[in-house]
One Martini backbone bead per residue (centre of mass of N, CA, C, O) as a GRO file, in nm:
protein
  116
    1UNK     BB    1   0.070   0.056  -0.029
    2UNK     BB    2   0.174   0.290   0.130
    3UNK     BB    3   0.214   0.623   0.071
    4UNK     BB    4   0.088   0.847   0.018
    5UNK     BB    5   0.138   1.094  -0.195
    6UNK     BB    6   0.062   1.367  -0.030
    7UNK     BB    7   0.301   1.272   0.182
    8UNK     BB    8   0.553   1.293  -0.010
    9UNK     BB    9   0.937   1.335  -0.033
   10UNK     BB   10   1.114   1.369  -0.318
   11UNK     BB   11   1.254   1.611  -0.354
   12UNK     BB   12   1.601   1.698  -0.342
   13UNK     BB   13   1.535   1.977  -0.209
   14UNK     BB   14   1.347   1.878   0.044
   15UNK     BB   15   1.594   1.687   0.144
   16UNK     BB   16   1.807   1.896   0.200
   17UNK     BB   17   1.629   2.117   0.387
   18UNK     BB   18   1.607   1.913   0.607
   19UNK     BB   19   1.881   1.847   0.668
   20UNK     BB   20   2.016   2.145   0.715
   21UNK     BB   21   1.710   2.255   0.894
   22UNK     BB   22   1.674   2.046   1.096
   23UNK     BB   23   1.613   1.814   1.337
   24UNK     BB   24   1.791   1.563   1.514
   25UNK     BB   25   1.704   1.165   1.596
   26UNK     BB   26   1.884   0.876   1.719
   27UNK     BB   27   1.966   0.540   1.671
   28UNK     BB   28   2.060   0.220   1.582
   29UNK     BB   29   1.873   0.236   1.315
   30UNK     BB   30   1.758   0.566   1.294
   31UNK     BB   31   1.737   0.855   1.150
   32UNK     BB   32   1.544   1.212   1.243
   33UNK     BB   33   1.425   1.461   1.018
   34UNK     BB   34   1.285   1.784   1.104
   35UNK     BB   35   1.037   2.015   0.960
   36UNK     BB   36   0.834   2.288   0.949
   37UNK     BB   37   0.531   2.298   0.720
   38UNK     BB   38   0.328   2.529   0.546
   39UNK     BB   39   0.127   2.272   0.555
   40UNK     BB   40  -0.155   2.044   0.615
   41UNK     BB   41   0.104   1.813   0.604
   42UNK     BB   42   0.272   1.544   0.618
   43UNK     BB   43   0.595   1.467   0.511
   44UNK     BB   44   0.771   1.160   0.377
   45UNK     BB   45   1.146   1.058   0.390
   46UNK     BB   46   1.326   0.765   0.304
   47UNK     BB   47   1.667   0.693   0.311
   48UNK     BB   48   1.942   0.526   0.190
   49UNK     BB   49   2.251   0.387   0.185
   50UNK     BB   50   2.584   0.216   0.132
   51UNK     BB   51   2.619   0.163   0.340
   52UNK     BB   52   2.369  -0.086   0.418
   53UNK     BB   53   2.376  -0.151   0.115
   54UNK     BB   54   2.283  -0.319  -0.138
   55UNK     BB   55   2.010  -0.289  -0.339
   56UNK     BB   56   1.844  -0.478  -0.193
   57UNK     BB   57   1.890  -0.348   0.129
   58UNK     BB   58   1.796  -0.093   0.046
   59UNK     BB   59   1.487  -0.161  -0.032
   60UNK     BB   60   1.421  -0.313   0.232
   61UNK     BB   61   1.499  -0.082   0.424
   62UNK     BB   62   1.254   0.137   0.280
   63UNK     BB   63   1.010  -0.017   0.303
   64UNK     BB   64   1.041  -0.089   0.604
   65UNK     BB   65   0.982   0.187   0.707
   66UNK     BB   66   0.719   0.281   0.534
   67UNK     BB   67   0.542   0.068   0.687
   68UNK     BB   68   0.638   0.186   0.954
   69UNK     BB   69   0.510   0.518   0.895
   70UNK     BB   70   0.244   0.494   0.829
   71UNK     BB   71   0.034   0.485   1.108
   72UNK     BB   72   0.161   0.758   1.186
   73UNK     BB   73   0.094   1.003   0.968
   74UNK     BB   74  -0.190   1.083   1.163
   75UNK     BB   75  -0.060   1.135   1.462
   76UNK     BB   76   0.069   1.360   1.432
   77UNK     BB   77   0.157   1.695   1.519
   78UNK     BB   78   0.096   1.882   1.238
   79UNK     BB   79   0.372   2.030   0.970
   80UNK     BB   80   0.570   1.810   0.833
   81UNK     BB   81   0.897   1.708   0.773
   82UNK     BB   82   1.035   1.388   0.716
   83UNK     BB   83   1.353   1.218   0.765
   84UNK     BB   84   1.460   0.899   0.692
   85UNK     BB   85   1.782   0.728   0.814
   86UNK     BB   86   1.940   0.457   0.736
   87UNK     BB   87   2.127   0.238   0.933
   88UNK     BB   88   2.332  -0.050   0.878
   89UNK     BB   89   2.174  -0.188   1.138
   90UNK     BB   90   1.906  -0.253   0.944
   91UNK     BB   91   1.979  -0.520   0.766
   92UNK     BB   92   1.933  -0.677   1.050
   93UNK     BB   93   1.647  -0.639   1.085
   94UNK     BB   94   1.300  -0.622   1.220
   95UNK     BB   95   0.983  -0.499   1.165
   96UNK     BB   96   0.972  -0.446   1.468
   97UNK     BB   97   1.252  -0.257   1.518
   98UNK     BB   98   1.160  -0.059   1.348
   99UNK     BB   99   0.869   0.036   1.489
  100UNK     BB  100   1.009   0.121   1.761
  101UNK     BB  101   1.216   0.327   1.612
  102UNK     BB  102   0.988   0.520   1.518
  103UNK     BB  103   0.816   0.549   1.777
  104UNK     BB  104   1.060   0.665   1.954
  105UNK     BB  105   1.127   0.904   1.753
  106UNK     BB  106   0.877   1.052   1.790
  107UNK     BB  107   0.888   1.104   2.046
  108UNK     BB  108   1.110   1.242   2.114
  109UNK     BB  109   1.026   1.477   1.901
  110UNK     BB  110   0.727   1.541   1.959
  111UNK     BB  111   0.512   1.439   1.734
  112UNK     BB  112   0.389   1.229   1.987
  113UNK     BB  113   0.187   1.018   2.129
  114UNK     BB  114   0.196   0.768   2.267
  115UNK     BB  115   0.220   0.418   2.208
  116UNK     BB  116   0.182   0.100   2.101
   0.00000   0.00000   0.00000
C-alpha cells in the first residue's frame, strides 16, 4: 500500500532543505530529522545509503522503515516535513524493531503521543 501520494517527500531539493535546516533524531537503527512546513499535512521522506548495503539491502530497508512510518502519518501533530535515515544496522533488523524505533523516535522528537 505505501504512504499515499500527498504525503511523500520526494524531491531532492526538500529532502536536502530538511536535512541542512531540520533537527535530527537518531537511534541504533534509523536517524529521523524534522523540519516544520508550511502545509496541512505531513510529508515523508525515505533514504537509505550504500553504507547500508547493496542494492536490495537498501530497497528492503526502504521498503521496512515506509511500512513502519505508514500508521504513524496522521497521528503527527502539526505540519512537518520528516526524513527517515537508514543506519547500516537496519540490514539485519526485524520489522518489529523498525515498528519500535519509529514509534520511539517521534515520541523522542515529540511529534505523537504516547506509542502503542
Amino acid at each position: 500500500m505505501g504512504i499515499p501520494r500527498a504525503h511523500r517527500l520526494r524531491r531532492s531539493c526538500d529532502l536536502t532543505r530538511v536535512r541542512t535546516q531540520g533537527r535530527s533524531w537518531a537511534n541504533h537503527w534509523l536517524v529521523l530529522i524534522a523540519l516544520p512546513n508550511a502545509l496541512d499535512r505531513v510529508r515523508v521522506g525515505v533514504t537509505a545509503s550504500r553504507r547500508v548495503g547493496g542494492a536490495v539491502v537498501r530497497v528492503r530497508a526502504r521498503r521496512l522503515i515506509r511500512e513502519a512510518v505508514r500508521p504513524w502519518i496522521n497521528r503527527v501533530s502539526g505540519s512537518w516535513d520528516l526524513v527517515f535515515i537508514a543506519r547500516s544496522a537496519l540490514a539485519d533488523a526485524s520489522f518489529h524493531e523498525v515498528e519500535r524505533a519509529v514509534a520511539q523516535l517521534l515520541q523522542r522528537a515529540g511529534l505523537v503521543s504516547g506509542a502503542e
